[in-house]
C-alpha positions as CSV (number, residue, x, y, z in Angstrom):
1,X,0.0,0.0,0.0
2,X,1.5,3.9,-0.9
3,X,1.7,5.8,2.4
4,X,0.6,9.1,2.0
5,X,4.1,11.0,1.7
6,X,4.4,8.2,-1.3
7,X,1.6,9.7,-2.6
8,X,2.5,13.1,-2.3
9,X,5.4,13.1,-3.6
10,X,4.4,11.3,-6.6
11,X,1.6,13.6,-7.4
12,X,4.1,16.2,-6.5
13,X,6.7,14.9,-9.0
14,X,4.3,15.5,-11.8
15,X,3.0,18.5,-11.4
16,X,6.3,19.5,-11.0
17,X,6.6,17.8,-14.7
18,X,4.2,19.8,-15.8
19,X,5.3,23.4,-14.8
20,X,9.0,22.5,-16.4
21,X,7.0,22.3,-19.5
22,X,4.6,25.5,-19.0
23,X,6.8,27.6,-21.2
24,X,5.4,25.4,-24.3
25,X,1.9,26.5,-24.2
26,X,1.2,29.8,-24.5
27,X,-2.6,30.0,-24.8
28,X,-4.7,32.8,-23.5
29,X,-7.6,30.3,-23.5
30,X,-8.5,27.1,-21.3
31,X,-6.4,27.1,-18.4
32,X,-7.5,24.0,-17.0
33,X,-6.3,22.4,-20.9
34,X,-3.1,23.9,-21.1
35,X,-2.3,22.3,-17.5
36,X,-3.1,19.4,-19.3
37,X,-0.6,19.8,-22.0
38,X,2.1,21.0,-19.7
39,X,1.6,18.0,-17.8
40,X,2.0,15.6,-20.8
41,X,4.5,17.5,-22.5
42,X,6.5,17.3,-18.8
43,X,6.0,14.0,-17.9
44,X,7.4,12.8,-21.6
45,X,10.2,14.8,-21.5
46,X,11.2,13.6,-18.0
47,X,10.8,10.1,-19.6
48,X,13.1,11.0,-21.8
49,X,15.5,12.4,-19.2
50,X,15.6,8.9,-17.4
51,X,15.9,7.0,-20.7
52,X,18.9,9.1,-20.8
53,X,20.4,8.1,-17.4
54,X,20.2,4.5,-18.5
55,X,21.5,4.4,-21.8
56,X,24.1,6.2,-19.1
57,X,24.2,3.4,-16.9
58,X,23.7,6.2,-13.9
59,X,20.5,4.4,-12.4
60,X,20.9,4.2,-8.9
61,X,19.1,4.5,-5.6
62,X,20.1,7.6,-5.4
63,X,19.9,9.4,-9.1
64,X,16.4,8.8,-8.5
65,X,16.3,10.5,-5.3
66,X,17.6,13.5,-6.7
67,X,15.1,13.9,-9.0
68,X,12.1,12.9,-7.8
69,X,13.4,15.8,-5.1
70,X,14.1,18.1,-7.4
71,X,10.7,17.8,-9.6
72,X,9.0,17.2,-6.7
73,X,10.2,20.4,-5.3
74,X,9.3,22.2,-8.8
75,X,5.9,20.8,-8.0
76,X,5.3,22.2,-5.0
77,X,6.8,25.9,-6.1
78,X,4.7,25.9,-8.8
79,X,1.7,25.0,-6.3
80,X,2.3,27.5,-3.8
81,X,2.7,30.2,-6.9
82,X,-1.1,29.4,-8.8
83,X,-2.9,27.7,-6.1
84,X,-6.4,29.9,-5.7
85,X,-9.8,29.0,-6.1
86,X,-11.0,29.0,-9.6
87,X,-13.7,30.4,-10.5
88,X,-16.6,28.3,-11.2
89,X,-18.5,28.5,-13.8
90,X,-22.6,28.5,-14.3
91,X,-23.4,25.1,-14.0
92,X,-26.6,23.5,-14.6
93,X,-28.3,20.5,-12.5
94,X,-26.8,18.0,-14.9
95,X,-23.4,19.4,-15.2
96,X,-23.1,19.8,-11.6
97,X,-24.0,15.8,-11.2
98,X,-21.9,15.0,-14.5
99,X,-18.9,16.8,-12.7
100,X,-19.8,14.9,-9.2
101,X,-20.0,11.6,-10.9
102,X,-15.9,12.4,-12.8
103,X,-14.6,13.2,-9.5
104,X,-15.8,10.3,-7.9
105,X,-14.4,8.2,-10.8
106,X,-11.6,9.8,-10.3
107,X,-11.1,9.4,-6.6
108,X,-12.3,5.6,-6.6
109,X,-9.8,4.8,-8.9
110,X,-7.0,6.4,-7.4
111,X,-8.1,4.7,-4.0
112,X,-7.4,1.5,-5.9
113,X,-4.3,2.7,-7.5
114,X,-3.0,2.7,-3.8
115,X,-3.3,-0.7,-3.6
116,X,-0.2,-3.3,-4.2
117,X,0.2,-4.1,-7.6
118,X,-1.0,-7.5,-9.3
119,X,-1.6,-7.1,-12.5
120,X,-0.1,-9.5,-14.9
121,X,1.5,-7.2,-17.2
122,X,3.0,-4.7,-14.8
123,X,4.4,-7.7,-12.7
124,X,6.0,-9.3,-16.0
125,X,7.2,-6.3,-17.9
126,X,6.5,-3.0,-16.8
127,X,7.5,-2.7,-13.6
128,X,10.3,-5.7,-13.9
129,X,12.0,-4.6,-16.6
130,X,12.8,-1.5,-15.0
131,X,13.4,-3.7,-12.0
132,X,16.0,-5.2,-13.8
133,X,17.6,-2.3,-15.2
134,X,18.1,-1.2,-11.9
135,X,20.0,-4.2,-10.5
136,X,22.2,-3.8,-13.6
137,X,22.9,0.2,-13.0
138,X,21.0,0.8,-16.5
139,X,19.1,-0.2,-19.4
140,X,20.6,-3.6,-21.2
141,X,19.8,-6.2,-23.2
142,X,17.4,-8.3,-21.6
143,X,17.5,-11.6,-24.2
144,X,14.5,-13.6,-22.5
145,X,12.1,-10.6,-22.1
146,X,11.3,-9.4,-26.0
147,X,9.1,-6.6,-24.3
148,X,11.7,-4.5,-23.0
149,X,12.7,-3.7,-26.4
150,X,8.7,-2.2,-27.0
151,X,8.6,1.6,-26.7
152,X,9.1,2.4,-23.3
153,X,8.2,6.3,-22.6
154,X,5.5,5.3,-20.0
155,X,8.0,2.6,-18.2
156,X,10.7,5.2,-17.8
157,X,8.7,7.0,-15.3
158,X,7.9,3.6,-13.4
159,X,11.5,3.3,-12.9
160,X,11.1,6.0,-9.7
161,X,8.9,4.0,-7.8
162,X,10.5,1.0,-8.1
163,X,13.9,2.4,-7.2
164,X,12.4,4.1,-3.9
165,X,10.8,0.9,-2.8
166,X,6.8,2.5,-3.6
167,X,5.6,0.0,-6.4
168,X,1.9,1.3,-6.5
169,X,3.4,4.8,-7.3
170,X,3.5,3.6,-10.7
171,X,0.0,3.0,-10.8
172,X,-0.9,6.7,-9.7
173,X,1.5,7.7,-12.2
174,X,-0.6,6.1,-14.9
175,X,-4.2,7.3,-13.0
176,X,-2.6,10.9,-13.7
177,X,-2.7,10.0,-17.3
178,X,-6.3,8.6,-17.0
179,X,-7.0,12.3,-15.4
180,X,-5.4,13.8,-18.9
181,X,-7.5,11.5,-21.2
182,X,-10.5,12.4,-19.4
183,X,-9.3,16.6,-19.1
184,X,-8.3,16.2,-23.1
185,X,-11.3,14.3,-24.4
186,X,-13.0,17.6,-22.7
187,X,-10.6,20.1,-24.7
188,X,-11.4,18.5,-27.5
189,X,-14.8,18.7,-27.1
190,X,-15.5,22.1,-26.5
191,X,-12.7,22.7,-29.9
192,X,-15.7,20.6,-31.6
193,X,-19.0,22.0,-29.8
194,X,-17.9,24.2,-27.7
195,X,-17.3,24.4,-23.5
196,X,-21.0,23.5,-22.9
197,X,-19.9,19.8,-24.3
198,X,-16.6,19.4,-22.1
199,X,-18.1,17.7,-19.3
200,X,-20.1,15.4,-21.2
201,X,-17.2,14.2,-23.1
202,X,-14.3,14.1,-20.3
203,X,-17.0,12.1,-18.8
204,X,-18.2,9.5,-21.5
205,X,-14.2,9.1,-22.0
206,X,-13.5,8.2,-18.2
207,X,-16.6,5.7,-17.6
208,X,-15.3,4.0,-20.2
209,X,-14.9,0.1,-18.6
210,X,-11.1,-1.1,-19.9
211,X,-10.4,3.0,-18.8
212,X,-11.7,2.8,-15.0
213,X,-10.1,-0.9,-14.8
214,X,-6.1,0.3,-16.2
215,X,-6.4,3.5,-14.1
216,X,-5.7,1.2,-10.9
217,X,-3.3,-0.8,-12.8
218,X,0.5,-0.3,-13.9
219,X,-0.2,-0.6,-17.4
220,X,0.4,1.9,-19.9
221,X,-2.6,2.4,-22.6
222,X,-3.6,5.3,-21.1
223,X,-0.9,7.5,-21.3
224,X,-1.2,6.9,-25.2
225,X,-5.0,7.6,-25.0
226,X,-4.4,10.9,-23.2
227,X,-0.7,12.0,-25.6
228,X,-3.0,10.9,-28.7
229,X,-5.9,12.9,-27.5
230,X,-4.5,15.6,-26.4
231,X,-2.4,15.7,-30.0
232,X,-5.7,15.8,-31.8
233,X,-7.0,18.7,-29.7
234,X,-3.7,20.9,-30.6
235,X,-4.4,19.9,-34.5
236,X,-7.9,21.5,-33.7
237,X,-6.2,24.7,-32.2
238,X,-4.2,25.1,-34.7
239,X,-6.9,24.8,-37.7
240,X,-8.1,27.3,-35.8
241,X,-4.5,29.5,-35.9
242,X,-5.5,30.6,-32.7
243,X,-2.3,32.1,-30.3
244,X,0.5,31.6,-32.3
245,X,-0.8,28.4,-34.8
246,X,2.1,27.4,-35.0
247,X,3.2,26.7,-31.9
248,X,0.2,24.1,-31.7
249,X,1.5,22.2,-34.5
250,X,4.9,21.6,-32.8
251,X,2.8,20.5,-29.4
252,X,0.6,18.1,-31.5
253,X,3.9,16.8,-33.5
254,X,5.5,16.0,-29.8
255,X,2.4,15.0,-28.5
256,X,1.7,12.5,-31.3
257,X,5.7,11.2,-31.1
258,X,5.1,10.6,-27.3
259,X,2.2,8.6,-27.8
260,X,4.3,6.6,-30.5
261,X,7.0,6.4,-27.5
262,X,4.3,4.2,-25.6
263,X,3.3,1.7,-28.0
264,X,4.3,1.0,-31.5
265,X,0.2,0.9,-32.6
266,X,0.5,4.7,-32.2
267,X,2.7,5.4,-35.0
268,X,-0.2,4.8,-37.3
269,X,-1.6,7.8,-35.4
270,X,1.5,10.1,-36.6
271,X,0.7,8.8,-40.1
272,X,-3.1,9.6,-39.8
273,X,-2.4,12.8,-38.3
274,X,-0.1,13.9,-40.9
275,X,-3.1,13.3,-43.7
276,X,-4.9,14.7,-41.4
277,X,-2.6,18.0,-41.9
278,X,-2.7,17.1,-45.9
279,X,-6.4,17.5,-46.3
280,X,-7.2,20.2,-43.7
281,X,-4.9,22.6,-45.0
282,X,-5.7,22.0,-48.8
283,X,-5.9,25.1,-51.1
284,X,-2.9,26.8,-48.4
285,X,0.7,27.5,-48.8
286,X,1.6,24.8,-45.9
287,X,-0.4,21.7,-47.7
288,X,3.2,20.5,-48.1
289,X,5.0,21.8,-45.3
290,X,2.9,21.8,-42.5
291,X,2.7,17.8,-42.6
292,X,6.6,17.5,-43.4
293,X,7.2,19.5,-40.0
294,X,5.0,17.4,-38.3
295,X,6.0,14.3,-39.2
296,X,9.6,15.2,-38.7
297,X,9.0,16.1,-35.0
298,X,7.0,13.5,-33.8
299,X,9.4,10.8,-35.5
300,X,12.4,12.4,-33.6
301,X,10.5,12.6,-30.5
302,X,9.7,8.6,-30.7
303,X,12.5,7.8,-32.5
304,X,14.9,7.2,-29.3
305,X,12.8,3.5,-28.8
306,X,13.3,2.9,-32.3
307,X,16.9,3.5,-32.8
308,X,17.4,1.7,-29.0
309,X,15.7,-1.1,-30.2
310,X,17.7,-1.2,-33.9
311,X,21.0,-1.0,-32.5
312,X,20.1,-3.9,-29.7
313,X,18.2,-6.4,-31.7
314,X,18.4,-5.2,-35.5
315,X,15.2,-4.3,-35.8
316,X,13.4,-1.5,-34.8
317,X,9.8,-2.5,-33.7
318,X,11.3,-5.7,-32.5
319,X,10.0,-8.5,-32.4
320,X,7.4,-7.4,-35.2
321,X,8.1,-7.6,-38.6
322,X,10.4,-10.6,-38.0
323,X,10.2,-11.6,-41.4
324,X,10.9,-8.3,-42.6
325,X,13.6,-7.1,-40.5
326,X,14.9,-10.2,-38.3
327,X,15.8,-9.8,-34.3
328,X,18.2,-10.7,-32.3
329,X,17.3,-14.0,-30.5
330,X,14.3,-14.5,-32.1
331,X,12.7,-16.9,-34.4
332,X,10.0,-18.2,-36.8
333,X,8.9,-19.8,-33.9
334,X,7.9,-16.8,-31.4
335,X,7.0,-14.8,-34.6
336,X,4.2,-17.3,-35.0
337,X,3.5,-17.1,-31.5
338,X,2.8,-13.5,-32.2
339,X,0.4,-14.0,-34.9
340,X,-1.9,-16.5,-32.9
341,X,-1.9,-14.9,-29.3
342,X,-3.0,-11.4,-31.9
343,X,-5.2,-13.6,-34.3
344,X,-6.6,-15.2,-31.2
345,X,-8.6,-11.6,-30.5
346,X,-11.8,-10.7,-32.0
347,X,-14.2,-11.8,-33.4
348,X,-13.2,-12.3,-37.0
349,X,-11.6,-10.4,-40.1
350,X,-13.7,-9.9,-42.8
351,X,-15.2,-7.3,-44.2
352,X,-18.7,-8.7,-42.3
353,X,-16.7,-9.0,-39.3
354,X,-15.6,-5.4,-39.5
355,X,-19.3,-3.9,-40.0
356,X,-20.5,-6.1,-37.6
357,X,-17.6,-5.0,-34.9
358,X,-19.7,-2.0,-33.0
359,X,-22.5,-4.7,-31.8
360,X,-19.6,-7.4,-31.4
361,X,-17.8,-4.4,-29.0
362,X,-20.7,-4.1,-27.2
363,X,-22.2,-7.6,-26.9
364,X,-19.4,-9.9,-27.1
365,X,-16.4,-8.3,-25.0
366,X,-15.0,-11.6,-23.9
367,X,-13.5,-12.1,-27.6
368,X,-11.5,-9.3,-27.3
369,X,-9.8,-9.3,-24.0
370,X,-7.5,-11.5,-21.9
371,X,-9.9,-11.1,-18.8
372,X,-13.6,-10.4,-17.6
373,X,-15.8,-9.8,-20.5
374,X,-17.2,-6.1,-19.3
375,X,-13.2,-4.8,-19.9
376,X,-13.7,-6.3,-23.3
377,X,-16.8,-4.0,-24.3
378,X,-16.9,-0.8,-25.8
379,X,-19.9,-0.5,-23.3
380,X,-23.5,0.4,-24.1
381,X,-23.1,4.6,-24.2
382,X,-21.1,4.6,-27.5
383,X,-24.0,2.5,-29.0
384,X,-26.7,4.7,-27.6
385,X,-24.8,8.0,-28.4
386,X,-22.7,7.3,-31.9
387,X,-26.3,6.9,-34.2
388,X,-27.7,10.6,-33.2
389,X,-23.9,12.1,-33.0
390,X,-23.3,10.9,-36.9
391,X,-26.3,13.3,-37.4
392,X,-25.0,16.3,-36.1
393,X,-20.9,15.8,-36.8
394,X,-20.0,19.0,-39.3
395,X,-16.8,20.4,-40.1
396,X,-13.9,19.4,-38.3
397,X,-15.5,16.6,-36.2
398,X,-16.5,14.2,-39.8
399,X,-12.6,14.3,-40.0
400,X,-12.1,13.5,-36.7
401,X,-14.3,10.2,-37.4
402,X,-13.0,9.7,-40.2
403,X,-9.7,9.2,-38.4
404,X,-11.2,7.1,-35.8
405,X,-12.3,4.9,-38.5
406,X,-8.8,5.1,-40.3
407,X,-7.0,4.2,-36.8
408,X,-9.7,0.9,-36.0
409,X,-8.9,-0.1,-39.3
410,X,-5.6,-0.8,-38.5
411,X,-6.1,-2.1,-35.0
412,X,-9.0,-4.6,-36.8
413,X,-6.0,-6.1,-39.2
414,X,-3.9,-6.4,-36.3
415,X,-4.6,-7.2,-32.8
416,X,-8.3,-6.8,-31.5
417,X,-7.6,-6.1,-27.7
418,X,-9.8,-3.9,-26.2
419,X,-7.0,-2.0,-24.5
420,X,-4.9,-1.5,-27.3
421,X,-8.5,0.3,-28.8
422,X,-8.6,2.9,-25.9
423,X,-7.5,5.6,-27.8
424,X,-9.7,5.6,-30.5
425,X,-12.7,5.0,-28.2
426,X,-11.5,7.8,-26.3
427,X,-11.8,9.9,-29.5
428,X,-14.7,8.1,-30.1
429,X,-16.5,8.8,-26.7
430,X,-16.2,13.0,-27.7
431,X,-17.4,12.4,-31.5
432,X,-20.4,10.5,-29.6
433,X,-20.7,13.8,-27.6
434,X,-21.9,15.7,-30.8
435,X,-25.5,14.4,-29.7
436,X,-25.7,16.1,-26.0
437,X,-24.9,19.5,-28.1
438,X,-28.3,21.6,-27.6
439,X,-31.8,21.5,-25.8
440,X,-33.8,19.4,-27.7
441,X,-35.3,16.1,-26.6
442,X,-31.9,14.0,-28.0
443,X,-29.6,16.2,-26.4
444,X,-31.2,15.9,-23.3
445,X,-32.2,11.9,-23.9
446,X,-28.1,12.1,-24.6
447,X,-27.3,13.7,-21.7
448,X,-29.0,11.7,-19.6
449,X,-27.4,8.0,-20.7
450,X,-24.3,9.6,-19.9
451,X,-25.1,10.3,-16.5
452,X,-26.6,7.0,-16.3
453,X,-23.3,5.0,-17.5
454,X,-21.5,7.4,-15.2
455,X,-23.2,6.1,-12.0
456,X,-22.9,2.3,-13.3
457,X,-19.1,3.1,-13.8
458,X,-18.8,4.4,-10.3
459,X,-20.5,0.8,-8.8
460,X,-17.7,-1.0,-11.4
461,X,-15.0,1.3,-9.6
462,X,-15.6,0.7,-6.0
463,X,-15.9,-2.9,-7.2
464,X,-12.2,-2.9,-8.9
465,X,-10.9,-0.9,-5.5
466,X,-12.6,-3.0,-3.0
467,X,-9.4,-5.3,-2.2
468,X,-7.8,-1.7,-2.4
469,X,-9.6,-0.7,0.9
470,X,-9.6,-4.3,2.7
471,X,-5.9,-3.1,2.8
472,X,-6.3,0.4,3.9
473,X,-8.6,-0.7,6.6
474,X,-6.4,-3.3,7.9
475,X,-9.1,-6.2,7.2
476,X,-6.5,-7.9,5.1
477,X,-2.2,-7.5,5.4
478,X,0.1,-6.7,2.3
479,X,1.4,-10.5,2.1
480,X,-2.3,-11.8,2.0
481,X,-3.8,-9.6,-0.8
482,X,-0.7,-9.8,-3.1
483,X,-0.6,-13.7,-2.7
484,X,-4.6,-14.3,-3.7
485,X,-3.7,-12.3,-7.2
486,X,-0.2,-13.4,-7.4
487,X,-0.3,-17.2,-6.8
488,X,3.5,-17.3,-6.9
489,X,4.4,-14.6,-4.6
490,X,4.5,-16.4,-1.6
491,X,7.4,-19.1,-2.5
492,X,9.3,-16.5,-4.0
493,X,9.8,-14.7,-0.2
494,X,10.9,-18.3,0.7
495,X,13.2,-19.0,-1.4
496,X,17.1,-17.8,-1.2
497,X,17.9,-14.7,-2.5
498,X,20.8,-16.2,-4.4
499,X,18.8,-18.7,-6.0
500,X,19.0,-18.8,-9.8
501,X,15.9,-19.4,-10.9
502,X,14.0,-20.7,-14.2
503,X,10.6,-19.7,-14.5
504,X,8.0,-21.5,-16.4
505,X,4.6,-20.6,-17.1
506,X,5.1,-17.3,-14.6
507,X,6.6,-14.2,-16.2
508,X,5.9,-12.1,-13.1
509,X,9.0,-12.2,-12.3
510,X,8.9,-8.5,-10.6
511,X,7.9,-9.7,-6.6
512,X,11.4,-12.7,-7.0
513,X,14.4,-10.8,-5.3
514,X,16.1,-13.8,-7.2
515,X,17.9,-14.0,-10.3
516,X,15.4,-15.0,-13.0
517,X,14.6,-15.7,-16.8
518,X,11.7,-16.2,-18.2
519,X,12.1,-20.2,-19.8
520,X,9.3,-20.8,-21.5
521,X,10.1,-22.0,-25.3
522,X,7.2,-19.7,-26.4
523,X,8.8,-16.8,-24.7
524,X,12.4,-16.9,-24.6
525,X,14.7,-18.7,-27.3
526,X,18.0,-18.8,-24.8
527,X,17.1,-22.5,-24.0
528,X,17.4,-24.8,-27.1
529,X,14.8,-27.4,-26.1
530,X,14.5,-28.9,-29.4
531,X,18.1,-30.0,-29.2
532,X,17.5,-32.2,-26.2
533,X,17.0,-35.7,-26.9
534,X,15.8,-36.2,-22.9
535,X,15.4,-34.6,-19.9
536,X,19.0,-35.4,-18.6
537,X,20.5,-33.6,-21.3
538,X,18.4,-30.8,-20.9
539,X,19.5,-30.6,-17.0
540,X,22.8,-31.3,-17.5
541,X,22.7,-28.2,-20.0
542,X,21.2,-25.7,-17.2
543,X,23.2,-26.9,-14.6
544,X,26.2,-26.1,-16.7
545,X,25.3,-22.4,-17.5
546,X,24.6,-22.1,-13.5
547,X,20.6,-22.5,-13.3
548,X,20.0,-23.9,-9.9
549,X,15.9,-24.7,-9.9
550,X,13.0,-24.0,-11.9
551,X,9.7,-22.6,-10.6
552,X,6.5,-24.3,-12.5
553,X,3.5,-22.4,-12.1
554,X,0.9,-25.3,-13.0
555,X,-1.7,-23.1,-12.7
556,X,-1.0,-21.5,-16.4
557,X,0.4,-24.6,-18.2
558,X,-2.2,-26.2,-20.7
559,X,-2.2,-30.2,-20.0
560,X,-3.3,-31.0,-23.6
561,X,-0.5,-28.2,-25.1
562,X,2.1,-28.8,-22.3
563,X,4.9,-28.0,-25.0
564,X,8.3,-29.3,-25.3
565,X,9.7,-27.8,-22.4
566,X,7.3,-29.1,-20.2
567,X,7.7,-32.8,-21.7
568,X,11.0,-32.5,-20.9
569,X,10.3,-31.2,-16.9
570,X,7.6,-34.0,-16.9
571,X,10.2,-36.3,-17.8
572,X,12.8,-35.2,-15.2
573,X,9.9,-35.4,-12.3
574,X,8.4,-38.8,-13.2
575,X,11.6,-40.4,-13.6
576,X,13.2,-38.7,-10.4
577,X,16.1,-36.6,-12.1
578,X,15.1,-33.4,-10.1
579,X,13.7,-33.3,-6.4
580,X,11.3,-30.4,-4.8
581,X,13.6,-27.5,-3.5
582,X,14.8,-27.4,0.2
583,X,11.8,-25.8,2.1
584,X,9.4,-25.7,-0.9
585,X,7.6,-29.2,-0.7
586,X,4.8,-30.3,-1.0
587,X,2.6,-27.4,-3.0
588,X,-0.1,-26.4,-0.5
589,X,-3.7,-24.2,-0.7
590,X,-1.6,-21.0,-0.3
591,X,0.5,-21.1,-3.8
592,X,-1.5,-23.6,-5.6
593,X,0.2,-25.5,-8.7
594,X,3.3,-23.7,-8.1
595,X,5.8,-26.4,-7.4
596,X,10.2,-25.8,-7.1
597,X,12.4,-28.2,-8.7
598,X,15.9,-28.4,-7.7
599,X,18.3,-29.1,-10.7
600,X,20.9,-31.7,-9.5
């Protein structure tokens, strides 16, 4: 659990972020927006700042001290210089509940971002890679874990908390960013209709279910919601050339590169975006130029993971495009285990499929997410809204779908995860918006199914944080509420600290103090199983390169796909080659299916 000067500080650290990068926006408009922006703009570039230190080999304990202090510091100046009470605008009875309901989104989730974290991919990748970089003094090649060559912006500024011992830090970090995709779907919404939509849309953007569920998580799909949002609200401003056009430009350029810095999906954004540009500013001397300066600024902003990842593994959106570019320690065999685990997602790819997806979003969630089916779905407000909004889209906002439907294109051919959609139905969510605009019986009708997904969001919120406040209130210890999400956790306090370990069928390797690699043949192509003609051979191999035990988690392995590292473990227990590790036997109700094998 994040004690409260944990919490602080961290929220702290990024304001302090944000006033850095103050001196970028210079609008005489929306000030609550342009906080927004400086906070995005701030937190990438101190992302970049710790990339830096890495590739420096100067992480450290204390490097991150110092700047935590320092931006934390900057936070606080910055604080005690604007704090005041704003002045509030008129608000009408359902603006003043829409604005109730986001706050208490908003304070739910961050309750359950105080919480220990348990998520799958924060324990396997996002926090452990940084993990790992810190045991080595900076960022490496990690040859079993092919994610820590993905864009990495978001992770950078996970490393903090992990070095100052505060792992749920990271997961307020990213609820700050669920704050800027809710503030920017609001921006861009009164660029589009006007301030009397901003509430409805930062609204219908944060009830969104895969949202309220990844703001208590250390993921990192919404700080590529909020840079990609908040990128297409600065296109807006700049259509507009309102204070200094083209300043806006630049901040949508870095905006859209950032968001490209997160995940590799994004750069299809920066190509959209740039067309975007092409057809906006037809009949104008910039048709050319405006989209050449934007595409050369967001491609240098995201181009450090790109370069990182060419010079470390040959290719540089590793391990994609295998059979275009190759990889370093990589195969035909994990590029096809790409392509299955992203087939495996949706439901279907044909043209059918496709025009069929907005009832399969909304009805059949559990096809496109690793997890329970409401996270899956697109939810019912999109559905209710999206038919009256196409009515009343003009100008500016038909382009802004067209986009959107430009952007799910891509995601359709690729990999149909919800989460990897949140973006677009972020955009999606303020394009919906178009049909609260007005007094007339659908803006009202509108209006009201937004405040009526907003309450259903809040149930689903307290719901997510509930194990969240069996830990504030004592009714359930640290140890105990890790161990029921991570079935693993509690053998890896038992065993030694010197121990290295192989681990199969458990990548969340983040809670193991131990030296680890992941040793699954799907996962890692280190270990040569399909060289071993028995299990002897294949112990007789580990034991040589120093592997002292492997931890099985059971719980994960598929008894009618065990694969050939698992036939060859099977082999090694059932003829006796390998014996439970000292102080690990027998496998009991409190780690279920995980099991310890010493290697002889």
């Amino acid at each position: 659990m994040i004690s409260l000067l944990a919490l602080g500080v961290t929220l702290a650290a990024c304001i302090g972020a944000g006033a850095c990068a103050r001196w970028l926006v210079r609008s005489r408009e929306s000030q609550p927006l342009d906080a927004a922006f400086s906070l995005a703009l701030g937190l990438g570039g101190l992302s970049l700042l710790i990339f830096l230190l890495g590739l420096g080999q100067m992480w450290n304990v204390w490097a991150f001290r110092v700047v935590t202090v320092l931006i934390g510091l900057a936070g606080c100046a910055h604080l005690a210089r604007t704090a005041r009470l704003p002045r509030m605008p008129r608000l009408s009875a359902s603006e003043i509940l829409a604005a109730a309901l986001l706050a208490l989104l908003f304070t739910v989730a961050l309750l359950g971002a105080c919480a220990p974290v348990t998520d799958w991919d924060g324990l396997s990748y996002h926090l452990a890679v940084p993990e790992l970089y810190l045991r080595h003094g900076g960022i490496y090649w990690i040859s079993f874990i092919h994610h820590s060559n993905f864009p990495f912006a978001t992770e950078m500024l996970y490393a903090a908390p992990v070095a100052l011992g505060s792992p749920p830090a990271a997961k307020v970090i990213h609820w700050v960013f669920y704050v800027l995709m809710a503030a920017a779907a609001g921006g861009l919404a009164t660029e589009l209709y006007g301030k009397g939509a901003a509430i409805w849309a930062a609204l219908a953007a944060a009830l969104i279910p895969a949202a309220v569920w990844e703001a208590q998580a250390a993921y990192i799909d919404l700080s590529t919601a909020a840079c990609m949002l908040l990128s297409a609200t600065a296109l807006l401003r700049y259509f507009a050339a309102r204070d200094n056009g083209r300043c806006w430009l630049v901040i949508a350029a870095l905006l859209a590169g950032m968001a490209a810095g997160t995940k590799t999906f994004a750069l299809g954004w920066v190509a959209l975006s740039a067309i975007w540009l092409l057809f906006d500013r037809r009949g104008k001397s910039a048709i050319v130029k405006d989209p050449a300066i934007f595409l050369t600024i967001a491609i240098l902003t995201c181009s450090p993971w790109y370069v990182k990842s060419l010079i470390m593994t040959s290719n540089p959106v590793y391990p994609f495009l295998y059979s275009v570019f190759g990889g370093k320690a990589w195969g035909e065999a994990g590029a096809e285990m790409y392509r299955q685990s992203w087939t495996a997602f949706g439901a279907g790819r044909s043209p059918g499929d496709f025009l069929m997806l907005p009832w399969n979003l909304l009805a059949r969630g559990g096809d496109f997410i690793d997890g329970a089916i409401i996270f899956g779905s697109a939810g019912p407000l999109l559905a209710a809204l999206v038919p009256a909004a196409v009515l009343r889209l003009r100008g500016h906002g038909r382009t802004l779908a067209v986009a959107v439907l430009g952007y799910t294109l891509v995601w359709f051919a690729l990999s149909q995860q919800t989460r990897y959609l949140l973006p677009v139905l972020g955009l999606a969510s303020v394009i919906a918006c178009a049909a609260t605009v007005g007094r007339d019986r659908v803006a009202k009708a509108a209006r009201a199914a937004v405040l009526a997904a907003g309450a259903v969001s809040v149930l689903l919120a307290c719901a997510l944080a509930l194990p969240a406040f069996e830990v504030m209130s004592g009714a359930v210890d640290r140890d105990t509420h890790i161990q029921r999400f991570v079935n693993s956790y509690e053998i890896a306090r038992r065993l030694p600290e010197n121990t290295r370990l192989l681990l199969y069928r458990e990548p969340r390797g983040f809670y193991f103090p131990q030296q680890y690699m992941w040793a699954d043949e799907m996962l890692s192509s280190v270990i040569p199983y399909e060289d071993f003609s028995s299990p002897a051979e294949m112990l007789a191999w580990l034991k040589a390169r120093g592997w002292q035990a492997a931890l099985i988690n059971w719980r994960f392995a598929d008894p009618s796909k065990p694969g050939r590292d698992l036939e060859l473990w099977q082999g090694a227990i059932s003829a006796g080659l390998v014996r439970p590790f000292p102080g690990t036997e027998p496998s009991d109700a409190s780690r279920p299916g995980v099991e310890v094998w010493e290697i002889p």
